[in-house]
N, C-alpha and C positions, 0 to 999 in steps of 0.2 A: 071287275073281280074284287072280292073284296080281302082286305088282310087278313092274313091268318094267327089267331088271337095268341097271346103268349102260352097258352096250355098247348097249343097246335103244334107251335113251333118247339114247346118243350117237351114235348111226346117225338117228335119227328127226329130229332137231336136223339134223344137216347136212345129209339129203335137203328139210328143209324148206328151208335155205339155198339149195340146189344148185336147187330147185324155182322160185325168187325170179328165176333168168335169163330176159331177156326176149327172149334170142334161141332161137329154136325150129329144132326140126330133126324133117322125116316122119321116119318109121320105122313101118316095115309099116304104112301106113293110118293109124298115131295121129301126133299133132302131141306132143312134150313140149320140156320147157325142155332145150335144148342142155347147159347143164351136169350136169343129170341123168343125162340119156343119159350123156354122157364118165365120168360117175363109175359106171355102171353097167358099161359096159364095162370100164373098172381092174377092180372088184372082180371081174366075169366071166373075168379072165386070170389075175386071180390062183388062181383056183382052181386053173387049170392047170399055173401055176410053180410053187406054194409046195402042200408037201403039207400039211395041216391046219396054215394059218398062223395067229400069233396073235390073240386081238382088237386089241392096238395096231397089228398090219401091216398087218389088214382096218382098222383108221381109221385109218390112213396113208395107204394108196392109195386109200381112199374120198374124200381130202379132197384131193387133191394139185392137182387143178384149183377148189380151192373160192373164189366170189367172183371169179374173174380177170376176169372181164367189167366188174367195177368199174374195173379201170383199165387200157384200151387199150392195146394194145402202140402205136397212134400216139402216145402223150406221148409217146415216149421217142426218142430219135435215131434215127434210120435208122444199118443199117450192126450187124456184131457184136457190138462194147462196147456199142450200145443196148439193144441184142437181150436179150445177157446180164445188163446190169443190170436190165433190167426184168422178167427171170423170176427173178433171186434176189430183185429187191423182192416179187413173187407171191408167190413160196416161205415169205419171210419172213411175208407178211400173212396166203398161209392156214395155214402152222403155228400166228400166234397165233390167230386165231380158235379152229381144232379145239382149241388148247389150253385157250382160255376153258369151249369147248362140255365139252369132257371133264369138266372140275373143277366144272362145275354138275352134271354128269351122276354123279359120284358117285366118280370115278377122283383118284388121290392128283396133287398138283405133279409130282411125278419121273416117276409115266406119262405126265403130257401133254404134259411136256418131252420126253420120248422120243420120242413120236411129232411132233411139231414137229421136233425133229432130223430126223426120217428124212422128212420133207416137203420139207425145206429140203437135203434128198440130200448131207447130211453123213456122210461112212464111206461113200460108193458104194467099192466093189469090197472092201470088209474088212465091213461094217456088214449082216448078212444080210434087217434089215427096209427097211433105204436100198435095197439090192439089188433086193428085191421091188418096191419104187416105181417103181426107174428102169425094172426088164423093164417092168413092164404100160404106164408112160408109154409104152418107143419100141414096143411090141408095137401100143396101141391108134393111135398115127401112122403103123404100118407099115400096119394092118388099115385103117385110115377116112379119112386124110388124104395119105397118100404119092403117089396116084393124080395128086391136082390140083396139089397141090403141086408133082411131078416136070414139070406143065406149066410153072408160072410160073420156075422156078429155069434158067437156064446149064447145061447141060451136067457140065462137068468140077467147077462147084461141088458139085453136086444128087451125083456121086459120091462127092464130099470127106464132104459129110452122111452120107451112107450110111455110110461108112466109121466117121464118129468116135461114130454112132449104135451102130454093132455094136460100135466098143470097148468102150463103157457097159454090155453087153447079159452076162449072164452065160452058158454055156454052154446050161442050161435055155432059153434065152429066143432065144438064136440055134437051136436043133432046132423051136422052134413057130412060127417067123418064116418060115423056109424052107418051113414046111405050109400058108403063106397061100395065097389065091388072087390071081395078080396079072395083069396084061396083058403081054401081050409084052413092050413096052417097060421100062416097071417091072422085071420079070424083069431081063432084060437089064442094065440099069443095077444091079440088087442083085449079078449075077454081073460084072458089071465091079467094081466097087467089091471084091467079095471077094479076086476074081483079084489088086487091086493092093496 
């Protein structure tokens, strides 16, 4: 039998991570751990953005939600400045992780740094594996969370999002976004927000 290469083992390491959520979510008849799931779909959009992307890009967007359930976005303020310090704190905790995961798994310091950078969506719109992160992040909130989401948010907010969502978004990521399936409303709101 042969070894299973350092990507092998550093994918097997973080689904077991990502397997550790104790928040759960159906999906077709099976129950699995919500972060699971979330990291299944990254790596399922990336397929679509990134034409044969690397192994650091696929453990980039594999890890980008890893562990967040450790720390609630309720510690943190209500309001923007909460919002965003408490997803660079995320970004930062699971960059070091995957970083740790990687350099057990057999990957040099400078790769695991690499992809820690591109978790922590350092170089978004110059950084082509930062890139790939951020599509599959707004692609999979477009695809699974945008629906409920667009209930609870204001109006002219929920199109401010949309907006500052598709600036992040690269060209590739804006053509497979338009191919969702969306409600009426949703629609609507993604064609207002572009129109402005």
């Amino acid at each position: 039998m042969t070894e299973p290469t350092p990507f092998q083992r550093a994918m097997t390491e973080l689904d077991a991570l990502h397997a550790q959520d104790p928040r759960q979510v159906e999906v077709e008849g099976e129950t699995l751990p919500l972060e699971l799931w979330h990291a299944g779909r990254m790596s399922a959009w990336l397929e679509r953005v990134v034409e044969a992307p690397s192994e650091l890009v696929q453990l980039a967007v594999r890890s980008q939600h890893l562990q967040r359930w450790e720390v609630p976005r309720s510690e943190y303020p209500e309001g923007r400045v909460g919002y965003l310090t408490w997803r660079r704190d995320q970004g930062k905790r699971a960059g070091e992780t995957t970083a740790r995961v990687m350099e057990t798994a057999g990957y040099s310091a400078e790769e695991a740094a690499e992809v820690s950078r591109m978790i922590r969506k350092q170089g978004l719109g110059r950084d082509p594996g930062t890139q790939a992160v951020e599509d599959c992040a707004c692609l999979v909130f477009l695809e699974n969370y945008f629906a409920d989401f667009s209930k609870q948010v204001e109006h002219d907010h929920l199109v401010r999002i949309v907006q500052m969502t598709w600036k992040k978004m690269s060209p590739k990521a804006h053509e497979l976004a338009l191919t969702l399936p969306m409600s009426a409303e949703a629609r609507a709101v993604v064609e207002e927000a572009l129109a402005g």
